[in-house]
MDTraj code that builds the backbone (N, CA, C; nanometers):
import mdtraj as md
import numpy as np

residues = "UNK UNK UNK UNK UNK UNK UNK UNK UNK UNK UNK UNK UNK UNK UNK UNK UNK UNK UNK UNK UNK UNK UNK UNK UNK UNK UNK UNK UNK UNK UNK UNK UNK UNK UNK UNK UNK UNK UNK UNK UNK UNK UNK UNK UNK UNK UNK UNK UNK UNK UNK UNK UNK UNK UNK UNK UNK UNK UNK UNK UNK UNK UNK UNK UNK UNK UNK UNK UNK UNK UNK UNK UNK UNK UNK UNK UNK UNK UNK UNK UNK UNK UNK UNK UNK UNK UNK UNK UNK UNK UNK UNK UNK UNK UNK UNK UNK UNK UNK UNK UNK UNK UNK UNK UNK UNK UNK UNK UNK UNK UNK UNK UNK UNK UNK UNK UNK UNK UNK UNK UNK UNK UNK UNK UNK UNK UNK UNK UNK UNK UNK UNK UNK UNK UNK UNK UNK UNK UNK UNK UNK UNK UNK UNK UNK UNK UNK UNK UNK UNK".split()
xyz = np.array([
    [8.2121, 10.6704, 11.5015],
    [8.1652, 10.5555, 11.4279],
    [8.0125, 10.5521, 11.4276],
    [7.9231, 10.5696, 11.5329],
    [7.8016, 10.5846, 11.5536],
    [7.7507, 10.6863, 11.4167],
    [7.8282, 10.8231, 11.4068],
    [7.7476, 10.8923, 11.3316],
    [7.7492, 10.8103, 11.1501],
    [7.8839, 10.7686, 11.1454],
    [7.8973, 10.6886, 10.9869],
    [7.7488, 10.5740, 11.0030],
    [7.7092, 10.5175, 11.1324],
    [7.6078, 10.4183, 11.1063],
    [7.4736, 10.5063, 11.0461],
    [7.4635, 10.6338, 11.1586],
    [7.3547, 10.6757, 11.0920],
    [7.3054, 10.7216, 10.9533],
    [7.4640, 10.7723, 10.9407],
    [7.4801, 10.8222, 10.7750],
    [7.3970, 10.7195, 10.6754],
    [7.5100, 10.5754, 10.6933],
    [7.4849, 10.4408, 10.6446],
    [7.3028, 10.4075, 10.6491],
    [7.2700, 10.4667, 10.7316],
    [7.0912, 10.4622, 10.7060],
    [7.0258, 10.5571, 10.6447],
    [7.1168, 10.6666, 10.6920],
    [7.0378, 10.7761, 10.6235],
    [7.0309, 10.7902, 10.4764],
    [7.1463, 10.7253, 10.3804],
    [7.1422, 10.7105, 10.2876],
    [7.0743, 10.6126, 10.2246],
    [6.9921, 10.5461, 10.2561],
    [6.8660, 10.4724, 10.2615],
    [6.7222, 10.5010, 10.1394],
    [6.7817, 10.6336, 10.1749],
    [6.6512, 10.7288, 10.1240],
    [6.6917, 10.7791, 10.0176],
    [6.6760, 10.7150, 9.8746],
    [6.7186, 10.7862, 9.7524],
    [6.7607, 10.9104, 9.7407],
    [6.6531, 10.9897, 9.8101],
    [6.6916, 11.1613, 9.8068],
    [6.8222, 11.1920, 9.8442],
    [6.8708, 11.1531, 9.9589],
    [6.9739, 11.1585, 10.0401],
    [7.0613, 11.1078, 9.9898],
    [7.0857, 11.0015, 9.9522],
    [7.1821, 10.9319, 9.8469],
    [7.2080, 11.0102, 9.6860],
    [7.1351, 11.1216, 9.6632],
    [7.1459, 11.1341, 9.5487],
    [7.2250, 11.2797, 9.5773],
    [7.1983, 11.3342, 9.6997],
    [7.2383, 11.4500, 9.7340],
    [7.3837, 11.4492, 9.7094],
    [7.4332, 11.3686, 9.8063],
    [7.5264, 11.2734, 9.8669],
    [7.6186, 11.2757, 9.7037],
    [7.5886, 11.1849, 9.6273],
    [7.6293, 11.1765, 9.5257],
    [7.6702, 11.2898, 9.4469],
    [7.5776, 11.4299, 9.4390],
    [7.6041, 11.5675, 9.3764],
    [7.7028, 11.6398, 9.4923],
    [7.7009, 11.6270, 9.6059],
    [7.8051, 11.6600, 9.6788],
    [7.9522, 11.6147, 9.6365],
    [7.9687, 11.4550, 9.6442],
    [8.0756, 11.4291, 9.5970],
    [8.1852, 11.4310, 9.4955],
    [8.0800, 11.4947, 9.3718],
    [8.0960, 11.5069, 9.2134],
    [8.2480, 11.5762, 9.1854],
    [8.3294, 11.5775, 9.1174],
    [8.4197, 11.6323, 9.0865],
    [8.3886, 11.7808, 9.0871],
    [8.2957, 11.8217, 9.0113],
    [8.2343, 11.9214, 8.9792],
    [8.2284, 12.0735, 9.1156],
    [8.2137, 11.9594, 9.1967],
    [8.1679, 12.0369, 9.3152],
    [8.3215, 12.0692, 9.4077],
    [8.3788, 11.9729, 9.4561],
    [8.5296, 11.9740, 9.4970],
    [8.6169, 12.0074, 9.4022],
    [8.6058, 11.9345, 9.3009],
    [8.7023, 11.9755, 9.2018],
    [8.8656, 11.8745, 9.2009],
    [8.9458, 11.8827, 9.1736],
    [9.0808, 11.8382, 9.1634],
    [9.1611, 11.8563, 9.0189],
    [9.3003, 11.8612, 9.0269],
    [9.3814, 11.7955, 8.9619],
    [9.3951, 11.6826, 8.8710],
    [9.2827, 11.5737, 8.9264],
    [9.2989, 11.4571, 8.8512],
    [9.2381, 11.4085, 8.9364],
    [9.1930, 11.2409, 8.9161],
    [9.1238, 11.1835, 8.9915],
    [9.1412, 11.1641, 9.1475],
    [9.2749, 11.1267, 9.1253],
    [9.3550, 11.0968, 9.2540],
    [9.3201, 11.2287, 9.3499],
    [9.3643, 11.3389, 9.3759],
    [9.3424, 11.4848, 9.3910],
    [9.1864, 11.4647, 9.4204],
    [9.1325, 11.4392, 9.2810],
    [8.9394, 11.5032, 9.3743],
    [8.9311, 11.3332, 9.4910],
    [8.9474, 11.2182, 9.4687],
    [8.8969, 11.0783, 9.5861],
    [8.9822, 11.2108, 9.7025],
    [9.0794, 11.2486, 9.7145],
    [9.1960, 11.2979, 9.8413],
    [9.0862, 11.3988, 9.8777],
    [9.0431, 11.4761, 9.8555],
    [8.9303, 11.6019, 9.8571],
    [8.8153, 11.5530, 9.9377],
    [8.7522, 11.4531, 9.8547],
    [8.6341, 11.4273, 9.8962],
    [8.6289, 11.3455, 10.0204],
    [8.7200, 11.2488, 10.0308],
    [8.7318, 11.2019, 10.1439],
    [8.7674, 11.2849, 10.2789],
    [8.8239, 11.3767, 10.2868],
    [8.8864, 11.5116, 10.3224],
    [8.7706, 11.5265, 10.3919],
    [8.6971, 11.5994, 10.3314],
    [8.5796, 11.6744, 10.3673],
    [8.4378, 11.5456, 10.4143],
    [8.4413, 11.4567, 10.3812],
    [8.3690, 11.3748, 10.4998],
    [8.3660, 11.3199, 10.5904],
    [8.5177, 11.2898, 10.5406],
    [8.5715, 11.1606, 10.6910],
    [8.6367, 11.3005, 10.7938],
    [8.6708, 11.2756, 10.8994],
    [8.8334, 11.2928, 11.0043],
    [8.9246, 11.2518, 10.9637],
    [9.0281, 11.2379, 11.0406],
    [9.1439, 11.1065, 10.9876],
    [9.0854, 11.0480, 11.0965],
    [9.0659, 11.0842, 11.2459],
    [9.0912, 10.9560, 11.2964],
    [8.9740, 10.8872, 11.2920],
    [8.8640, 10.8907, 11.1654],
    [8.7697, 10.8299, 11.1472],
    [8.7969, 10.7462, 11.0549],
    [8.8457, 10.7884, 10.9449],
    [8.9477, 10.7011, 10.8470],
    [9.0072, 10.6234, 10.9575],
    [9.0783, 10.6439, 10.9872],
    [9.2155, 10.5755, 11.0398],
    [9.1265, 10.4281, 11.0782],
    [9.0529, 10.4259, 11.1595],
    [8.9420, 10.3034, 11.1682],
    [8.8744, 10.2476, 11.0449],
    [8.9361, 10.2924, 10.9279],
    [8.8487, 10.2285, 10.7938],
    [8.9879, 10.1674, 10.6791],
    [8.9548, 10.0301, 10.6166],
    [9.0193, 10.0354, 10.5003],
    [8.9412, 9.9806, 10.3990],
    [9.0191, 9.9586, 10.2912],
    [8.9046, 9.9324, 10.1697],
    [8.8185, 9.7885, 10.1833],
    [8.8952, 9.7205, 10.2397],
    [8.8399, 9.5754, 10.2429],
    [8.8286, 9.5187, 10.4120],
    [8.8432, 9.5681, 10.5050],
    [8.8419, 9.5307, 10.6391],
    [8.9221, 9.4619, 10.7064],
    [8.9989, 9.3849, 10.5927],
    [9.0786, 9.3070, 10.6152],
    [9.2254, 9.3439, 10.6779],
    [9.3084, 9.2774, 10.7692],
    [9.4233, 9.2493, 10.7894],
    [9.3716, 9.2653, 10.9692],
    [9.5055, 9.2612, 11.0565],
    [9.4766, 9.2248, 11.2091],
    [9.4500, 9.3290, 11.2859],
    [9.4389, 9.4601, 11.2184],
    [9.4014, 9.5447, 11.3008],
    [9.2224, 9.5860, 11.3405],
    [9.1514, 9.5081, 11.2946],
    [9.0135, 9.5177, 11.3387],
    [8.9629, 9.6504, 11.2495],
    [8.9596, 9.6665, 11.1355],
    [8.9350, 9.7773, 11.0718],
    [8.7874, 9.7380, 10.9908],
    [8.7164, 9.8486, 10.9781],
    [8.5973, 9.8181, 10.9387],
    [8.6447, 9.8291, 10.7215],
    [8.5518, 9.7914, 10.6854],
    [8.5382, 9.7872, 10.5264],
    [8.4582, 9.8938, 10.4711],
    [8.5223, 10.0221, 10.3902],
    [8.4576, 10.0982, 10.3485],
    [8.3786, 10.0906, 10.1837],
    [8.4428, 9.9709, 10.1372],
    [8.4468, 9.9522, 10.0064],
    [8.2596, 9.8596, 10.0036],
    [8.1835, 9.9233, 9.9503],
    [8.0662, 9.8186, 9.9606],
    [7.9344, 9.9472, 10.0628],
    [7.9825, 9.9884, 10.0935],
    [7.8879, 10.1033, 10.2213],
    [7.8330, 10.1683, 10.1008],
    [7.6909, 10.2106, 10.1473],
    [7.6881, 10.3370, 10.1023],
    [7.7748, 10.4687, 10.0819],
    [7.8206, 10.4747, 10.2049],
    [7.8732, 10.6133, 10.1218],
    [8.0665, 10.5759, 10.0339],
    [8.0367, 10.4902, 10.0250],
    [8.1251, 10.4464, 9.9482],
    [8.1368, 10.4606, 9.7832],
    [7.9749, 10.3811, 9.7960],
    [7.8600, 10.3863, 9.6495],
    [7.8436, 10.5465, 9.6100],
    [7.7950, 10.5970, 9.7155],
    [7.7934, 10.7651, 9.6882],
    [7.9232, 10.8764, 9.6206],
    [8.0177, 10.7900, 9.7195],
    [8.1547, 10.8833, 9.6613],
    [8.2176, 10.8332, 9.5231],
    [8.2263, 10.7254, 9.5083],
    [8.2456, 10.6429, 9.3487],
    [8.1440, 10.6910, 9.2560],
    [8.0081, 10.6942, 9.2937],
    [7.9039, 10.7087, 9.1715],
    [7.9619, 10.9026, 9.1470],
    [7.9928, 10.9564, 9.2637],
    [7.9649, 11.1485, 9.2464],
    [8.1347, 11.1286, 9.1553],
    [8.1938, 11.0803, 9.1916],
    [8.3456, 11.0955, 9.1244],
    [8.3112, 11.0936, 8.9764],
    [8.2794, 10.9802, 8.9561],
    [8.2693, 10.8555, 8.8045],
    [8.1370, 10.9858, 8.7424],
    [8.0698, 11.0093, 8.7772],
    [7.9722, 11.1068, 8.7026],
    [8.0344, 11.2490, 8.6471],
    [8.1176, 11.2808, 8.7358],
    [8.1552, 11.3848, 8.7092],
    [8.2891, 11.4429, 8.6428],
    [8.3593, 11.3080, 8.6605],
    [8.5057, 11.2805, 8.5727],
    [8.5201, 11.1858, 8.4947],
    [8.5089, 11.2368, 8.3440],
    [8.5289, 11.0916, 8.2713],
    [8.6513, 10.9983, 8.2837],
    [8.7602, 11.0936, 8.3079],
    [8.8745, 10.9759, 8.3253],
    [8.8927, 10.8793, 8.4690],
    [8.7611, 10.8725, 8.5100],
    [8.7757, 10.8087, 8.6673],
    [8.7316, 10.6691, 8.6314],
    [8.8344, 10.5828, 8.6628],
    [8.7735, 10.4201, 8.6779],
    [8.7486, 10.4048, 8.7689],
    [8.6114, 10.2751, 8.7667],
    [8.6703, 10.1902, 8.9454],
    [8.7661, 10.1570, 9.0103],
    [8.8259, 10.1030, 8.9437],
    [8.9548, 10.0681, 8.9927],
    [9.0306, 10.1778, 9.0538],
    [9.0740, 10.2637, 8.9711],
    [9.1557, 10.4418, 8.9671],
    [9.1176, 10.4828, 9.1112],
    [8.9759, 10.4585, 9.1535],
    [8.9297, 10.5230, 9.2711],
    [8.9614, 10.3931, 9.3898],
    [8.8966, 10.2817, 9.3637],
    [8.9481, 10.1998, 9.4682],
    [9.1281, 10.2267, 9.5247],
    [9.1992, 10.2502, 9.4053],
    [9.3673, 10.2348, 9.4871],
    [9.3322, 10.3929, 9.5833],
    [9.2858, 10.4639, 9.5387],
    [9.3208, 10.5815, 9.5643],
    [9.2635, 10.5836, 9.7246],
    [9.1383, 10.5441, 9.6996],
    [9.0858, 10.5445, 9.8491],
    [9.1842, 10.4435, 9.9523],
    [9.1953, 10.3416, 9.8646],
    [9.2939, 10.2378, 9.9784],
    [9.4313, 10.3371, 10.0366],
    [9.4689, 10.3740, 9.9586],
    [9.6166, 10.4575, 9.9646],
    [9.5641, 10.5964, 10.0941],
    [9.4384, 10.6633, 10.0507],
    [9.4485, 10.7877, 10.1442],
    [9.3884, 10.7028, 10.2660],
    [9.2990, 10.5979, 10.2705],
    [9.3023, 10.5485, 10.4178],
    [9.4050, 10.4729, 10.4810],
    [9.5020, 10.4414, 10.3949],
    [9.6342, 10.3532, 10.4443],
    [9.6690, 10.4690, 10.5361],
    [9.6891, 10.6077, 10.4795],
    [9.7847, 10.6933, 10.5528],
    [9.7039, 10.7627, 10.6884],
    [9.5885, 10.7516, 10.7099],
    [9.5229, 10.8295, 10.7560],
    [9.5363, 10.8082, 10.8990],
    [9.5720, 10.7084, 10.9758],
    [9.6377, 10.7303, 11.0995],
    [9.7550, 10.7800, 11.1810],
    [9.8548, 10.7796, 11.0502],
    [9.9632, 10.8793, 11.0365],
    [9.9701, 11.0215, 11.0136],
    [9.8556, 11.0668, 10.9202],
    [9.8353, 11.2056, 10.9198],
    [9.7662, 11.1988, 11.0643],
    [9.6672, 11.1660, 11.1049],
    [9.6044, 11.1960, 11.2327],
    [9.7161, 11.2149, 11.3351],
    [9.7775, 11.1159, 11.3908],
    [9.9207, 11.1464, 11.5020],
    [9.9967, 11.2421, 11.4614],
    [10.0228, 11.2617, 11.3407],
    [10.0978, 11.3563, 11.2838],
    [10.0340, 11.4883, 11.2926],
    [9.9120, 11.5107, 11.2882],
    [9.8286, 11.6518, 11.3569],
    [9.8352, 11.6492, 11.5087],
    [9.8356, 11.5576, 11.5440],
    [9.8442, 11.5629, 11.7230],
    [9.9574, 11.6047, 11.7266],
    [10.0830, 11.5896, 11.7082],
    [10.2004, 11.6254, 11.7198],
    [10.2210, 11.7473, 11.7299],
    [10.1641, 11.8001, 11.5375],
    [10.2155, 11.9197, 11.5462],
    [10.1469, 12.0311, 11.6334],
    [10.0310, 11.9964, 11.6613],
    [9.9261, 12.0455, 11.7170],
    [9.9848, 12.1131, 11.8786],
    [10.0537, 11.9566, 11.9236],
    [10.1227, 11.9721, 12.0625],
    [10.2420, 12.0700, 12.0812],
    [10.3104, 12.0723, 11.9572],
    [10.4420, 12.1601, 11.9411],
    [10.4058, 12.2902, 11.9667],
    [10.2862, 12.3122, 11.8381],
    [10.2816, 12.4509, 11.8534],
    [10.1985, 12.5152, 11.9521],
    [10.1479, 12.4542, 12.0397],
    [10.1518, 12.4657, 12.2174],
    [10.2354, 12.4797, 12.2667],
    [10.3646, 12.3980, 12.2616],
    [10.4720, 12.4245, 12.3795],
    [10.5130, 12.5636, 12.4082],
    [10.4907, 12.6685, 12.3066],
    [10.5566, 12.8088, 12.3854],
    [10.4250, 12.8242, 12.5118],
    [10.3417, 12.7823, 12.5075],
    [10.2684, 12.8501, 12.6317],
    [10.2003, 12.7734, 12.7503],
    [10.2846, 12.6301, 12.6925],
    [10.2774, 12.5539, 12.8307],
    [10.1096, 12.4550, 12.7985],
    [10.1318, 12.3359, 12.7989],
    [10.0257, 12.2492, 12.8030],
    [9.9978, 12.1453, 12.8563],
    [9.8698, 12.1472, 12.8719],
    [9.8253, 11.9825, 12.9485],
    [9.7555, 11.9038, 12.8716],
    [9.7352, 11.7915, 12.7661],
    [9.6304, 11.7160, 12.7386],
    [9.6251, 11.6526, 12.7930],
    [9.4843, 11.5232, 12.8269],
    [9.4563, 11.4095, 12.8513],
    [9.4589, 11.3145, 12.7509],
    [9.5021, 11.2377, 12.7422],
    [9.5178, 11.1417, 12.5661],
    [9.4714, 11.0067, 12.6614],
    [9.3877, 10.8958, 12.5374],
    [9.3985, 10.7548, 12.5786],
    [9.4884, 10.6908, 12.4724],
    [9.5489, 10.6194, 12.4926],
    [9.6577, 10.4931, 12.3931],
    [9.5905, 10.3880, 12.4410],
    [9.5498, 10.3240, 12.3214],
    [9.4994, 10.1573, 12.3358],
    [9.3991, 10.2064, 12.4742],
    [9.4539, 10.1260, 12.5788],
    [9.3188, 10.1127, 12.6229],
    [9.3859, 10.1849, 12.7740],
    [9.4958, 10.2862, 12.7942],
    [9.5537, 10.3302, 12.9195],
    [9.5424, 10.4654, 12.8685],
    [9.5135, 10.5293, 12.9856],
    [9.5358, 10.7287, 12.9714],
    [9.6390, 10.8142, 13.0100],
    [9.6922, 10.8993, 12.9894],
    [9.8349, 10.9551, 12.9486],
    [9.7371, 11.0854, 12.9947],
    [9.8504, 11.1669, 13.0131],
    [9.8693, 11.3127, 13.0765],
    [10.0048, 11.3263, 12.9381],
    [9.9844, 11.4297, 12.8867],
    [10.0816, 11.5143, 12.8409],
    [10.0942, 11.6411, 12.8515],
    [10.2002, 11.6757, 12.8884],
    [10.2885, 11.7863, 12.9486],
    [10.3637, 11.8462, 12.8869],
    [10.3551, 11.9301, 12.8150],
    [10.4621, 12.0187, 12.7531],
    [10.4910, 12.1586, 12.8272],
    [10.5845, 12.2122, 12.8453],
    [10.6605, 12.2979, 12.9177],
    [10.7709, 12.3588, 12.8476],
    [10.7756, 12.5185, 12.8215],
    [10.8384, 12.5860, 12.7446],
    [10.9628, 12.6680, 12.8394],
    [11.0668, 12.6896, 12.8244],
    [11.1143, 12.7033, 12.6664],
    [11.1690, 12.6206, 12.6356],
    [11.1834, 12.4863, 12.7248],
    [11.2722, 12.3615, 12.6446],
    [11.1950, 12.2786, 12.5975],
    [11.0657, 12.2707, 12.6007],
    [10.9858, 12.1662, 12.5088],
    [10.9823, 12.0453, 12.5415],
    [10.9718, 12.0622, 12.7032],
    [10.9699, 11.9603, 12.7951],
    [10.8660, 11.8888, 12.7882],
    [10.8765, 11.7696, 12.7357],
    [10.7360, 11.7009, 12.7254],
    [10.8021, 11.5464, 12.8173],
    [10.6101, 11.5466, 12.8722],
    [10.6191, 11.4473, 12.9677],
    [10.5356, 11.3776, 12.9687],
    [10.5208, 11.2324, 12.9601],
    [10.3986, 11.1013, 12.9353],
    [10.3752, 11.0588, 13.0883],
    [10.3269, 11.0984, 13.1226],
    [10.2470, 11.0560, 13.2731],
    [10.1140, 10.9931, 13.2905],
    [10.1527, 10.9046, 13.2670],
    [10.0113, 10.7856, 13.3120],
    [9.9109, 10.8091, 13.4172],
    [9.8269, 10.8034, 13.3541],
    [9.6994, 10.8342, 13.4884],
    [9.6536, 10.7470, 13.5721],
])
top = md.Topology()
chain = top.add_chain()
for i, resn in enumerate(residues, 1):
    res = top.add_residue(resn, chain, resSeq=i)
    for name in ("N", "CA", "C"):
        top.add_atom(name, md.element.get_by_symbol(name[0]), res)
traj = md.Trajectory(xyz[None], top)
């Protein structure tokens, strides 16, 4: 989150913001359609589990910050919309809402698979949940996995 603040300043500086903007361009990522290049571009700036902490409006009970209104928000809408005529505001707002809706699910969903395809050779992570730390244990060849609290 720290580095999105600095970003959020760094784009401050016209130059940087304009970069920013030719980075994001259809042109440059490319897609399928609109939907396809917002999925791309977001891709390649965010994490998920950096997304996963963002939605379009900030709103609802999970304490999520608002991406809609940021600079690099402004940056990724203006590089889209320049570079694809069939891109609305709107077109891009669902789209972004929709790939950050999912983006804590793809994230666990990479931890997962991530962990599986460890188990043939035996693993240890350290994980935190909420605010307690976990030991996970996987152990091959039965795919013995084990949540052990630290």
């Amino acid at each position: 989150m720290e580095d999105f603040e600095l970003q959020e300043q760094h784009l401050s500086d016209a130059q940087a913001f304009d970069t920013l903007v030719g980075f994001t361009g259809a042109a440059r990522i490319g897609g399928r359609n609109t939907k396809d290049c917002v999925h791309k571009v977001l891709d390649r700036l965010f994490t998920n589990s950096l997304m996963a902490k963002f939605n379009l409006k900030g709103k609802g009970k999970r304490g999520k910050r608002p991406l809609e209104g940021s600079k690099v928000y402004i940056a990724i809408q203006d590089g889209i919309m320049k570079f694809d005529s069939t891109a609305t505001e709107d077109c891009i707002k669902v789209n972004v809402s929709e790939h950050l809706k999912h983006a804590a699910k793809t994230w666990r969903w990479r931890i997962h698979y991530a962990l599986m395809s460890q188990a043939y050779t035996g693993l240890e992570i350290e994980v935190q949940l909420n605010s307690s730390k976990y030991l996970f244990i996987i152990l091959p060849p039965l795919c013995l996995i084990c949540l052990v609290p630290l």
